[in-house]
FIGUNU-282291 format. One record per residue (C-alpha): residue number from 0; residue in three letters; y, z, x. Coordinates in nm, 4 decimals. Example, Ala and Ser with C-alpha at 12.3 -4.5 7.8 and 13.67 -1.06 7.14 Angstrom:
   num   residuo      north         up       east
     0       Ala    -0.4500     0.7800     1.2300
     1       Ser    -0.1060     0.7140     1.3670
***
This chain:
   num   residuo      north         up       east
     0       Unk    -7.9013    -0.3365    -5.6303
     1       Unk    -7.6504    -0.1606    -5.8442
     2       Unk    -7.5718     0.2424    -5.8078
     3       Unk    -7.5983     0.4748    -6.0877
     4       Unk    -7.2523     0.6982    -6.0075
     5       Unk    -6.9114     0.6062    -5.8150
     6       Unk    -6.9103     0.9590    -5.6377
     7       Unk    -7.1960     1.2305    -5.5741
     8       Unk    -7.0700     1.5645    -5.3996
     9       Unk    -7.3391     1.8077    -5.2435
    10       Unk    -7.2386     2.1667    -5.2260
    11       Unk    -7.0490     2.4506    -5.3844
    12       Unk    -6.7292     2.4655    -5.1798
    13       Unk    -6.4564     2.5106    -5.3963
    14       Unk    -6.3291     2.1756    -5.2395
    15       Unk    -6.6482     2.0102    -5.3492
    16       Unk    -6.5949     2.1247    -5.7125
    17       Unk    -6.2186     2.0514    -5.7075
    18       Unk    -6.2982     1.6924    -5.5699
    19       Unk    -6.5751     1.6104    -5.8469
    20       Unk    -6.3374     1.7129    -6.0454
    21       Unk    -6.0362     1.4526    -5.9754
    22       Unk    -6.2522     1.2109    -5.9482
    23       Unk    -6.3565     1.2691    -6.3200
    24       Unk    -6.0019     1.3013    -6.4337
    25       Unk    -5.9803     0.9107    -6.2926
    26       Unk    -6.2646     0.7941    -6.4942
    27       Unk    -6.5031     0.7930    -6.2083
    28       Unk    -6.9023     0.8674    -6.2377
    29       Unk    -6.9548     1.1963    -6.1075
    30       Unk    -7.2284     1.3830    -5.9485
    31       Unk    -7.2522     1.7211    -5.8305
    32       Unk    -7.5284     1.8819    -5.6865
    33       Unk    -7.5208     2.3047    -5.6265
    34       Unk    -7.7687     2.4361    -5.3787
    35       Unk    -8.0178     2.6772    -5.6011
    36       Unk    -7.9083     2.9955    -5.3297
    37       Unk    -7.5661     3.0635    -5.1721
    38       Unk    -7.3373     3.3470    -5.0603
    39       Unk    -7.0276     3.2076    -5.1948
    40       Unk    -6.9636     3.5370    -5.4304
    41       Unk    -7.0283     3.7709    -5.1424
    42       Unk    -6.8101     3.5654    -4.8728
    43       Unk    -6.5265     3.5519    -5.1282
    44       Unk    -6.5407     3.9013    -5.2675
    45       Unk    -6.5186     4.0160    -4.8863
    46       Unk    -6.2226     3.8216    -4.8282
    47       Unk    -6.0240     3.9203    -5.1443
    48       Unk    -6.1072     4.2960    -5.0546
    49       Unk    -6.0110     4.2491    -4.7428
    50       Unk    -5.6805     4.1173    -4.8274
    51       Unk    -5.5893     4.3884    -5.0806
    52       Unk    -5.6874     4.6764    -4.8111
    53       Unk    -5.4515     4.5470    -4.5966
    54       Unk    -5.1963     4.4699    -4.8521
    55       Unk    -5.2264     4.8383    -4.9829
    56       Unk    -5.2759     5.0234    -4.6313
    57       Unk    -4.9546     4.8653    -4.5189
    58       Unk    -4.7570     4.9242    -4.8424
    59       Unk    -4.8944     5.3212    -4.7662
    60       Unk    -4.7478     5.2737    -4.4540
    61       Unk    -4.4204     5.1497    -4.4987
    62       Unk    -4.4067     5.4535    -4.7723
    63       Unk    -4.4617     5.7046    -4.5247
    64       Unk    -4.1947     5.5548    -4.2776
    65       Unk    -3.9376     5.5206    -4.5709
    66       Unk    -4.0389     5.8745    -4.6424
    67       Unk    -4.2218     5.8315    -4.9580
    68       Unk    -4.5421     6.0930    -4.9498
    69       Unk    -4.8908     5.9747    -5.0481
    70       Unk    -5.0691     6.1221    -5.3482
    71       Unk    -5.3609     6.0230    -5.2783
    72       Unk    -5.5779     5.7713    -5.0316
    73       Unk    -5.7840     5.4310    -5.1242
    74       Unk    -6.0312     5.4280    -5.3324
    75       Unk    -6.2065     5.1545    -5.2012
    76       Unk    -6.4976     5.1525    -5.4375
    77       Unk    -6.2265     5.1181    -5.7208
    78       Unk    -6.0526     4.8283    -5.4749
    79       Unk    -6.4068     4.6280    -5.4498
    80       Unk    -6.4702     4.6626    -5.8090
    81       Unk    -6.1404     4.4827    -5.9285
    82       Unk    -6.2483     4.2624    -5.6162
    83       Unk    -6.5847     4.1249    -5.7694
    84       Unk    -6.4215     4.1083    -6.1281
    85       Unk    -6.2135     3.8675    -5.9486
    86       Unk    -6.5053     3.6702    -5.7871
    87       Unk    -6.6680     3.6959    -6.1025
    88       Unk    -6.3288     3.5185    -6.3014
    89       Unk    -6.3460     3.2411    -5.9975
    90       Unk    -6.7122     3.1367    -6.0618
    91       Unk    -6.6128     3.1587    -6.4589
    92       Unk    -6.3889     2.8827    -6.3517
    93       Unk    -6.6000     2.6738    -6.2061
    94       Unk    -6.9476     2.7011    -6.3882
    95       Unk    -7.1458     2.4048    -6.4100
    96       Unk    -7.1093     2.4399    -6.8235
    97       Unk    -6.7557     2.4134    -6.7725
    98       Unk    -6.7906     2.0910    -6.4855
    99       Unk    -7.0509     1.9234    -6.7368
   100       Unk    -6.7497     1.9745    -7.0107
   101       Unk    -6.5578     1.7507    -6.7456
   102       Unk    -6.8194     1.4472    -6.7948
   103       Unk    -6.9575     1.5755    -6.4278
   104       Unk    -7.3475     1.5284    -6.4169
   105       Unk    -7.3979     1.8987    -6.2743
   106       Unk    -7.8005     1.9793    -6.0807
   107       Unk    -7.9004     2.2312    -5.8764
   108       Unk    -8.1484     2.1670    -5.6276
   109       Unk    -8.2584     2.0962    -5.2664
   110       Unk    -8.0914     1.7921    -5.1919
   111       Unk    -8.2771     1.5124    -4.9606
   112       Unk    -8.1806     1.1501    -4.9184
   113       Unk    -8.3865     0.8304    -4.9059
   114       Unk    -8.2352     0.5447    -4.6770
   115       Unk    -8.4163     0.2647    -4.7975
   116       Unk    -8.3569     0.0285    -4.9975
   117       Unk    -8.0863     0.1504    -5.0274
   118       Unk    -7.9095     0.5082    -4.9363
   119       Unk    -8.0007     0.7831    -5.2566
   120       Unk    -7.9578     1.1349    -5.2827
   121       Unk    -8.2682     1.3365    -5.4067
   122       Unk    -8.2427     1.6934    -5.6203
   123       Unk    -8.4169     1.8451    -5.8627
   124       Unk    -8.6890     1.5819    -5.9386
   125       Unk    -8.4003     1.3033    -5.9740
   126       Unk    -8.2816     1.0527    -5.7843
   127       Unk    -7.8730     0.9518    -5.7826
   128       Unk    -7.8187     0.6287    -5.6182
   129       Unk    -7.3997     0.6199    -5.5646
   130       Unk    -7.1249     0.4330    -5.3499
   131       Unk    -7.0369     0.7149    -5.1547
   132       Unk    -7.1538     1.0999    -5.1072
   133       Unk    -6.9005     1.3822    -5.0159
   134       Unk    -7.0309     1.6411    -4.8352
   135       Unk    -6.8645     1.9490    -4.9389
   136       Unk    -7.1056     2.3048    -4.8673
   137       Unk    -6.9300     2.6706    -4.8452
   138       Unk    -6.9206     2.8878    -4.5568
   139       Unk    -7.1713     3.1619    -4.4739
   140       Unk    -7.0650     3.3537    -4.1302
   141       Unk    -7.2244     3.2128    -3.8001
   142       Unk    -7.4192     3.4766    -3.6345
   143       Unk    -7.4031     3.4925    -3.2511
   144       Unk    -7.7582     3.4903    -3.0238
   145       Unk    -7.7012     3.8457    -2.9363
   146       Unk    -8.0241     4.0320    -2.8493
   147       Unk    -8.1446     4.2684    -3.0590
   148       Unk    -7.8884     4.2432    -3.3185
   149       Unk    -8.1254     4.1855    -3.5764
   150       Unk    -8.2292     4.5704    -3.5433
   151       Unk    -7.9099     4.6928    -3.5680
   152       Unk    -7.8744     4.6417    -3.8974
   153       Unk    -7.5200     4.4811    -3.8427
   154       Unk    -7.2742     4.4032    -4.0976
   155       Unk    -7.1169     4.0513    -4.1500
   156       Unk    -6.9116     3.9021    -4.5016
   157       Unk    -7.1730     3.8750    -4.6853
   158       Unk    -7.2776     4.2857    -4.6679
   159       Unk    -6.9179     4.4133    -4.5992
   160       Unk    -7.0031     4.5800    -4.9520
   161       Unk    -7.2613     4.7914    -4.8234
   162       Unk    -7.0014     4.9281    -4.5399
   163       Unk    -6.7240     4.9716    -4.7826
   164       Unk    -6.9366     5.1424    -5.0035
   165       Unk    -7.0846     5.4071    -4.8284
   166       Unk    -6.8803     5.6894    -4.6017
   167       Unk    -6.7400     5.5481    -4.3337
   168       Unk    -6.8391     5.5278    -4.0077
   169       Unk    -6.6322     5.7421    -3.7201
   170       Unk    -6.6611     5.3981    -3.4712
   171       Unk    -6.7197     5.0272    -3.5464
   172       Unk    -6.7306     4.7177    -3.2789
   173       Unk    -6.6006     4.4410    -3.4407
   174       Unk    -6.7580     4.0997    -3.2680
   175       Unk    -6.5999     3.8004    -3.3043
   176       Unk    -6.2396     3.5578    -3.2636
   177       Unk    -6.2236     3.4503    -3.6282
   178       Unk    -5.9287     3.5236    -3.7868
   179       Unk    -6.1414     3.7691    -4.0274
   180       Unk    -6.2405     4.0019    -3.7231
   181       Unk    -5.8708     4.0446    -3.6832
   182       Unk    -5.8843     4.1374    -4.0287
   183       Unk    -6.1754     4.3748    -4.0402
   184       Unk    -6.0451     4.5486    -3.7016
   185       Unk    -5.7005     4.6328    -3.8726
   186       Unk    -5.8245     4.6886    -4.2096
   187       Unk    -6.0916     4.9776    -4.0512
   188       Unk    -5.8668     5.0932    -3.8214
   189       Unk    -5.5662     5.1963    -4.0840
   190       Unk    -5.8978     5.3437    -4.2809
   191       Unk    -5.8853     5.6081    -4.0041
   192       Unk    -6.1822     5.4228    -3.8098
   193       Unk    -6.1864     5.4104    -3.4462
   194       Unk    -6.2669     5.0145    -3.4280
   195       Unk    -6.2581     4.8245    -3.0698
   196       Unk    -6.2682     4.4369    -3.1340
   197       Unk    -6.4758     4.2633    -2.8708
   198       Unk    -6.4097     3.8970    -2.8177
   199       Unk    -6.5524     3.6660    -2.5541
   200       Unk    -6.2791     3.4529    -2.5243
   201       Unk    -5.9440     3.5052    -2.3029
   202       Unk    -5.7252     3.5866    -2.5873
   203       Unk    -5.7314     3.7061    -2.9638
   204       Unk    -5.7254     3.4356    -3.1852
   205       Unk    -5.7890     3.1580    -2.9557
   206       Unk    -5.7178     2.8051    -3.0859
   207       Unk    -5.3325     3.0007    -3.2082
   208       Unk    -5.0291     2.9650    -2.9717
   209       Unk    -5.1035     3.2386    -2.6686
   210       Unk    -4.7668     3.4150    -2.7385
   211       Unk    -4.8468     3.4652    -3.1185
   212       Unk    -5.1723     3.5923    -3.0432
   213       Unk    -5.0110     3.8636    -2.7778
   214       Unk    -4.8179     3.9704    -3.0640
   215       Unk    -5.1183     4.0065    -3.2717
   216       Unk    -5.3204     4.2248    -2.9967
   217       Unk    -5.0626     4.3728    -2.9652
   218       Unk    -4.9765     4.4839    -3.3756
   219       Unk    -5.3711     4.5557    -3.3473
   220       Unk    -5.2957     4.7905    -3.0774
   221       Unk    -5.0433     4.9630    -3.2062
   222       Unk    -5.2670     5.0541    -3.5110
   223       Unk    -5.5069     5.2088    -3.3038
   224       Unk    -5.7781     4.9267    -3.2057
   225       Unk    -5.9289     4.8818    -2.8632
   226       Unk    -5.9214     4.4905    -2.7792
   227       Unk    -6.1373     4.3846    -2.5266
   228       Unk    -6.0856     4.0201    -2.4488
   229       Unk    -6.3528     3.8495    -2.1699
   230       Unk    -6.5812     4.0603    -2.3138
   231       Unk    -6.9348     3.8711    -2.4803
   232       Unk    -7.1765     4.1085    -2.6113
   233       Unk    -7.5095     4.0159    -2.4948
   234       Unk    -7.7451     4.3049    -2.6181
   235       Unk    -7.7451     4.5641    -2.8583
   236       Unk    -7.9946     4.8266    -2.9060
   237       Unk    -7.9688     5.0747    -3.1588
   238       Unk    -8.0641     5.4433    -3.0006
   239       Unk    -8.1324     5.7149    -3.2769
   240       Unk    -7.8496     5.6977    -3.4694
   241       Unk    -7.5837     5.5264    -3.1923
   242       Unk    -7.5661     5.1785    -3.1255
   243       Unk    -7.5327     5.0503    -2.7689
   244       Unk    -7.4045     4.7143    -2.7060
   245       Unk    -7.4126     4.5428    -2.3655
   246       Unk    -7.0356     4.4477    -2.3830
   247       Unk    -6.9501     4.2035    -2.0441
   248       Unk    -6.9966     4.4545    -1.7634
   249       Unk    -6.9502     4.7641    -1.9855
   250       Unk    -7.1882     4.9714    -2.2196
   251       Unk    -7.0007     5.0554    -2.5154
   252       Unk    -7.1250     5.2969    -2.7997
   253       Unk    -7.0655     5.2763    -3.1659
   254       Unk    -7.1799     5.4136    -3.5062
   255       Unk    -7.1745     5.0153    -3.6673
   256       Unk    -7.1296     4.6721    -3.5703
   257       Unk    -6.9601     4.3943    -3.7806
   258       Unk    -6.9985     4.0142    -3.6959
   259       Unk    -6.6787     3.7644    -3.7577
   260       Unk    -6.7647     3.4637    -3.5269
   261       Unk    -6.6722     3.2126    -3.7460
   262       Unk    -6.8370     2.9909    -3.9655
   263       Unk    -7.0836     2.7407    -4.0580
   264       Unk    -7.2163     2.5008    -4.3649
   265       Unk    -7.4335     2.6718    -4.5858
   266       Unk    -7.7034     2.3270    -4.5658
   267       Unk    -8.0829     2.3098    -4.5375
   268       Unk    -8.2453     2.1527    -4.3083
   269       Unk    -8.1396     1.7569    -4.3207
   270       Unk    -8.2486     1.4356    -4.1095
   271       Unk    -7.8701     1.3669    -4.0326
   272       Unk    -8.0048     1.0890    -3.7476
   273       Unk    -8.2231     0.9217    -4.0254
   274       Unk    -7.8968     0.8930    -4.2138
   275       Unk    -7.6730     0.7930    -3.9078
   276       Unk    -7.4470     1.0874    -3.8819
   277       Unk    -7.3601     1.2437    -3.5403
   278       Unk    -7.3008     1.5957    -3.5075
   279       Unk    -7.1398     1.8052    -3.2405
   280       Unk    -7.3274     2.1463    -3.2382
   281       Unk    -7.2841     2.2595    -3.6623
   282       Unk    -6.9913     2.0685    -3.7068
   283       Unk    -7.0518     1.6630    -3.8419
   284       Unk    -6.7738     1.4135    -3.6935
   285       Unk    -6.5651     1.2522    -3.8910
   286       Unk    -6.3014     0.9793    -3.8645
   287       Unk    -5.9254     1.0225    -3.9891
   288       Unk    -6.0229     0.8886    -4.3240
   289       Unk    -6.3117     1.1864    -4.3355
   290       Unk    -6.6100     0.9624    -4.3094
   291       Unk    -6.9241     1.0298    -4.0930
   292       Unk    -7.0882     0.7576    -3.8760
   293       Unk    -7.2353     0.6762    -4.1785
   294       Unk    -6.9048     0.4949    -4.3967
   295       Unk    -7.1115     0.5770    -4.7124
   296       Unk    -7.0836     0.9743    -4.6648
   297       Unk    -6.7821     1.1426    -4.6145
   298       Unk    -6.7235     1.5486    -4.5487
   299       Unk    -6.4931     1.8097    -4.6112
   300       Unk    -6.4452     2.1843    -4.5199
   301       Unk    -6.7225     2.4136    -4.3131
   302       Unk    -6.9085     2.1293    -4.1703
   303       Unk    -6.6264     2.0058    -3.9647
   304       Unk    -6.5635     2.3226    -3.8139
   305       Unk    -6.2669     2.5749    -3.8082
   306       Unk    -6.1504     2.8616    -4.0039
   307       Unk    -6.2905     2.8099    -4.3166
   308       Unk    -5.9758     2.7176    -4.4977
   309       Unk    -5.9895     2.6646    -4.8286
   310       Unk    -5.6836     2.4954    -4.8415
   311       Unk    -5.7801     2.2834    -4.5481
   312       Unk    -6.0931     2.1926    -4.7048
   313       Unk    -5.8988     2.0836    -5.0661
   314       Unk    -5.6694     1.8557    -4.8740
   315       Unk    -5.9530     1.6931    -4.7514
   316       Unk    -6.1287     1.6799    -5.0429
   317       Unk    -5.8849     1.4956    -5.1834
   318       Unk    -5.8335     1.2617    -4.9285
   319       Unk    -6.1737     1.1734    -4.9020
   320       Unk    -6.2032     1.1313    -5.2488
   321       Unk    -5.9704     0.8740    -5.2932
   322       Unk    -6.0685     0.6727    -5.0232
   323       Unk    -6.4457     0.6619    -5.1030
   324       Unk    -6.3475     0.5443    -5.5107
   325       Unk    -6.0269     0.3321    -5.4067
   326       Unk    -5.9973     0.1912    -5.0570
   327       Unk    -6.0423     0.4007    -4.7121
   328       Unk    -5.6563     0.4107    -4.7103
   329       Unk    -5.5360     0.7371    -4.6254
   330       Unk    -5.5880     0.9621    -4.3501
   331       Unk    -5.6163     1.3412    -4.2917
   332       Unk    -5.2595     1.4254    -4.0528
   333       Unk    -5.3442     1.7701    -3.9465
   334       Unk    -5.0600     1.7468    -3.6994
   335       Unk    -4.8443     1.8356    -4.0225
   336       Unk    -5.1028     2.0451    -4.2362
   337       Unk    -4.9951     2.4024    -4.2048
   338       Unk    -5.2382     2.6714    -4.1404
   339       Unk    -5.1929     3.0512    -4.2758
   340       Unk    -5.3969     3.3185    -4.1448
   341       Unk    -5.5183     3.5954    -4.4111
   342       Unk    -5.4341     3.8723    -4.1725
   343       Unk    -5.1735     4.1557    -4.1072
   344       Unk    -4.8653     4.0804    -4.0553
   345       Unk    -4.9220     3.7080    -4.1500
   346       Unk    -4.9871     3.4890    -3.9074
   347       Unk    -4.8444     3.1123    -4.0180
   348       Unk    -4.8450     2.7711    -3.7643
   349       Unk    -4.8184     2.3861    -3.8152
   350       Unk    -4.8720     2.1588    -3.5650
   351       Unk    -4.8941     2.2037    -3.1523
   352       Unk    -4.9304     2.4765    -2.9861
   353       Unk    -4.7278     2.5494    -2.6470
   354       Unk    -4.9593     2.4727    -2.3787
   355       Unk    -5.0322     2.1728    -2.5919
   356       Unk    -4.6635     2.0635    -2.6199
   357       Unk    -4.6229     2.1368    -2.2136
   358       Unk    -4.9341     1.9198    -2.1708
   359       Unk    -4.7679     1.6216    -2.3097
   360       Unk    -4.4062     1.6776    -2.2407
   361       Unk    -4.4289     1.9347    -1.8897
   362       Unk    -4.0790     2.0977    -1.8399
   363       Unk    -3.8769     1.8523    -2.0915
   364       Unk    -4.0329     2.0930    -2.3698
   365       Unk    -3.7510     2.2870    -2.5594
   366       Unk    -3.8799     2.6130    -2.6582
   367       Unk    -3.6691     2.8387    -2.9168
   368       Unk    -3.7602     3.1538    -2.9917
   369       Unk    -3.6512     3.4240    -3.3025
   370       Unk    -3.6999     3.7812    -3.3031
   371       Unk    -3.6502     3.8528    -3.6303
   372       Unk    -3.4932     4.2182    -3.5272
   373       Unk    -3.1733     3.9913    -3.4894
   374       Unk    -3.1986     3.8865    -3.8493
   375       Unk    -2.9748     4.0523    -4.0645
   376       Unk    -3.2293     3.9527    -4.3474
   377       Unk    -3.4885     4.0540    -4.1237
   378       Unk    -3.3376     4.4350    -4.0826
   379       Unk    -3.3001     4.4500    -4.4838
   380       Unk    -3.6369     4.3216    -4.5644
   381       Unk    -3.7943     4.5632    -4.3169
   382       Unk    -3.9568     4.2855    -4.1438
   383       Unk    -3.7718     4.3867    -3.8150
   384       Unk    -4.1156     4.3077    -3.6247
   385       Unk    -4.1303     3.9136    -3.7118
   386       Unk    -4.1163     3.6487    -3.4788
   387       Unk    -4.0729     3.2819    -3.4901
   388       Unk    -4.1205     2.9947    -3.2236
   389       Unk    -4.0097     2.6157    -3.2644
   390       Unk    -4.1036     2.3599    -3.0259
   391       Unk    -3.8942     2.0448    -2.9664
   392       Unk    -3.9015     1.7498    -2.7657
   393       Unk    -3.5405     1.6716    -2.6051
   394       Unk    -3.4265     1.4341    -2.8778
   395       Unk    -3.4851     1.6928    -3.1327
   396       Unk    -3.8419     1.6235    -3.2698
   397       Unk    -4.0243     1.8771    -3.4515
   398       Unk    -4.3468     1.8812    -3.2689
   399       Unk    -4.4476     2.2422    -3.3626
   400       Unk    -4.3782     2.5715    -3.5405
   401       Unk    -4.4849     2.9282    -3.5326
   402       Unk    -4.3718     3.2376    -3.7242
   403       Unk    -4.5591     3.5869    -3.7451
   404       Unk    -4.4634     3.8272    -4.0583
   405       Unk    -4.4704     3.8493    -4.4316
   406       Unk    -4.2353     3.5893    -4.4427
   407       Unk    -4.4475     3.3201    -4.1916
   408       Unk    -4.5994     3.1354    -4.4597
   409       Unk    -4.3227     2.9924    -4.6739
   410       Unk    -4.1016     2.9313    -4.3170
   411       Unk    -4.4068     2.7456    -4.1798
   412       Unk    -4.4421     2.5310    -4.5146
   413       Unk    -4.0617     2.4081    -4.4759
   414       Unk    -4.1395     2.3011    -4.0802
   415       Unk    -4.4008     2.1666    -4.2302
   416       Unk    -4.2434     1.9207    -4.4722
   417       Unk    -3.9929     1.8423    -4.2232
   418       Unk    -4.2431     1.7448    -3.9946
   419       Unk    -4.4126     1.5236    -4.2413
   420       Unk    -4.1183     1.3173    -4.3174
   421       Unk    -4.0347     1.2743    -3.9226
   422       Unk    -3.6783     1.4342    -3.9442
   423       Unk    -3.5302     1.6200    -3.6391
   424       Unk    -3.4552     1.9791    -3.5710
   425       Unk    -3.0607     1.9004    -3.7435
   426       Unk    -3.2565     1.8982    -4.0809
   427       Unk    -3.2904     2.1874    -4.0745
   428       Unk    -2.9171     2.2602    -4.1749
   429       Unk    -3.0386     2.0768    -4.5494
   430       Unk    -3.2554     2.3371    -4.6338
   431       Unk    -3.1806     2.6106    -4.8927
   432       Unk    -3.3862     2.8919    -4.9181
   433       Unk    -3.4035     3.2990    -4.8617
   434       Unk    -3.4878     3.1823    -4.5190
   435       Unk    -3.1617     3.0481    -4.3906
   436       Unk    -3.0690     3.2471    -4.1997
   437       Unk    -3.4039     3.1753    -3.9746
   438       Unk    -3.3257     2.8139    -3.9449
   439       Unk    -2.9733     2.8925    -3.8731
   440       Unk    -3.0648     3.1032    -3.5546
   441       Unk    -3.2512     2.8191    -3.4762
   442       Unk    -2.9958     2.5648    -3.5212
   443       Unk    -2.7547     2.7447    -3.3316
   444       Unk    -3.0050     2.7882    -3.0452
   445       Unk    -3.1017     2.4096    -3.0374
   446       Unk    -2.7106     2.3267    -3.0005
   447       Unk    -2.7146     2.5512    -2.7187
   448       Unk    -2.9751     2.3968    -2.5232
   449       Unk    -2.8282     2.0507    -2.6108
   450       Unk    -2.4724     2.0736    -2.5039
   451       Unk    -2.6624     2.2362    -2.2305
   452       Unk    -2.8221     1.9418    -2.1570
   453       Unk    -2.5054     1.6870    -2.2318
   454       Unk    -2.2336     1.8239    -1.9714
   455       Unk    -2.0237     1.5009    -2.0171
   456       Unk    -1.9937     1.5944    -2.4682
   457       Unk    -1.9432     1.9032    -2.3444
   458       Unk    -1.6609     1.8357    -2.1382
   459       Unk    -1.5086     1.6251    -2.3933
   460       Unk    -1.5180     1.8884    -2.6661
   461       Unk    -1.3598     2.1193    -2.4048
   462       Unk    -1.0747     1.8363    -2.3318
   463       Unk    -1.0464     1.7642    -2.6935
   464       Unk    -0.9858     2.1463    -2.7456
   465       Unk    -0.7743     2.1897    -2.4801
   466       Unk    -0.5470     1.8857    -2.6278
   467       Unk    -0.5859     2.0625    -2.9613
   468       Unk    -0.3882     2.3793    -2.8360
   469       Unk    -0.1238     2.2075    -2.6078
***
């Protein structure tokens, strides 16, 4: 039996939209299917305000320490106006008017899927028989099984307006390990909020490199929040006007509670073992070429799991796409696919982390390190709190990369490309950039470690030297 369209994607992800979109540019049929409710404009307006806020609270700051007064504070009503006018430009962008203009067969509906005769996707009334389905939802934040939390009337990205909007509290408890609860805690805390971020795992920021995420308890520290690592909250019970959360062993008080603990895929409820996909909790697996266990749908972004990257979630978009419309050639190489965290200072990594690295290579691991205090560039830029971590195998293989400051995510991206194209650590000498100097610290530190590691070359440099002088 034949199939009405070449490629049908379900969701509203901007991956989704992007990937329905190349795969009309290539003359493909193209379906796309929009759920009839999401909270794509409130999860993105969030995010864009919360970037700004911490964007202008640390421009304030490095005013006041360069001795440049204040006139005046944030007005943060003003800051999540021009915030929604930008959400409001994005969804301009993609409107289904504007898809349709593409040749892309827009619907919104409930989607459902009959297996037999042959697999068909179901929405609005219509049925659209294709070769292959991307599944591509948004985000909406995961909310942990906390007791009582519902009567708190807690905040999460999707009502962060309502907290902005109103005066702010004197305490919040910010719940959660997502990179956007690092985000909240700072951005509240340089607000003047007393904010203690409660985490149940051992470390901020767990699936980052453990050194890089001391340095980011520690930044959060610094600017006044209370990090309490180890710490699950298991009840919360809101007393008159004070909420009480259970908080490990502790009782801890606070005026308002915002949730950050992570993400999942805005989908209703679906028979994925009628359609032969396995799932591991919310997150679908996938093979390297982004299929399911069902070869005929693939999936991209929140339902694999993560941060809820949209960069992440483009890249493999794409790379789905072209395997489902040409042939299942190419494969997702995250080991290479750098990741940039929206927080303050930036937070930028590609590939393993540390205990990873040890793990596979134990005490043959070569481990340079660059405080960026050391940096001439560094001093000038006022970016004297950076830091930056390689990690190389003994023949000089690239096997990871780390860098923390407002320089992090254009140092990662090099690594990055270096990594892709399987050169060593002495490429690092061909690259031109503002950054340098940072690969030139590390450069000289490599050489270090390997005539370190080579007695007999050094010796022979030393005798050629020697010669050289007599």
């Amino acid at each position: 039996m034949g199939v009405e369209y070449d490629w049908v994607v379900l969701g509203d992800s901007t991956a989704g939209m992007r990937a329905a979109s190349v795969a009309a540019g290539w003359g493909a049929r193209v379906a796309l299917i929009l759920p009839p409710q999401s909270v794509w404009a409130e999860v993105q307006t969030s995010q864009i305000a919360l970037e700004q806020l911490q964007r202008l609270t640390r421009e304030r700051e490095r005013s006041h320490a360069w001795g440049v007064a204040a006139t005046s504070g944030i007005d943060r009503h003003r800051v999540w106006r021009i915030c929604r006018e930008i959400t409001e430009n994005l969804q301009a962008l993609r409107s289904p008017a504007g898809l349709a203009m593409q040749g892309i067969d827009v619907v919104v509906g409930e989607v459902d899927f009959l297996t037999q005769p042959q697999l068909t996707a179901i929405a609005a009334e219509r049925k659209f028989p294709s070769r292959a389905y991307l599944l591509a939802p948004s985000a909406k934040p995961t909310i942990p099984p906390i007791q009582g939390l519902e009567d708190t009337a807690y905040y999460d990205l999707t009502t962060l307006e309502k907290l902005l909007h109103s005066e702010l509290p004197p305490r919040i408890a910010v719940v959660g390990n997502d990179p956007h609860a690092v985000s909240v805690a700072r951005t509240f805390a340089w607000l003047g909020v007393d904010v203690a971020l409660l985490t149940e795992a051992s470390q901020v920021l767990p699936q980052e490199d453990p050194q890089m995420a001391r340095l980011i308890r520690a930044h959060l520290e610094a600017c006044g929040v209370t990090v309490l690592t180890r710490t699950p909250v298991l009840q919360a019970r809101r007393i008159q006007d004070t909420i009480w959360l259970q908080a490990g062993d502790r009782a801890l008080e606070t005026d308002a509670v915002v949730v950050a603990a992570g993400w999942e895929a805005q989908t209703h409820e679906i028979d994925w073992k009628a359609l032969g996909i396995r799932r591991q909790g919310h997150r679908i697996r996938t093979n390297p070429r982004l299929q399911t266990t069902n070869p005929q749908i693939y999936a991209c972004g929140s339902v694999l799991g993560g941060y809820n990257d949209p960069e992440l979630a483009r890249y493999e978009g794409d790379i789905a796409t072209k395997n489902a419309l040409f042939l299942p050639l190419w494969n997702a190489d995250y080991h290479t696919f750098p990741r940039v965290l929206a927080i303050e200072p930036h937070l930028a990594a590609v590939g393993l982390t540390e205990p990873q690295a040890k793990r596979r290579l134990g005490d043959r691991l070569v481990v340079l390190t660059c405080p960026f205090y050391r940096l001439a560039s560094a001093q000038r830029q006022d970016d004297r709190s950076g830091f930056g971590k390689l990690l190389v195998s003994p023949d000089g293989n690239l096997l990871g990369a780390h860098f923390l400051g407002a320089r992090a995510p254009a140092l990662v991206e090099a690594i990055a490309l270096l990594m892709s194209q399987n050169r060593s650590i002495e490429a690092l000498a061909s690259l031109h950039s503002p950054d340098t100097e940072v690969f030139s610290y590390f450069l000289t530190e490599w050489r270090d470690v390997w005539r370190h590691q080579h007695p007999r070359l050094r010796n022979l440099l030393q005798a050629w030297f020697d010669w050289r002088r007599d």
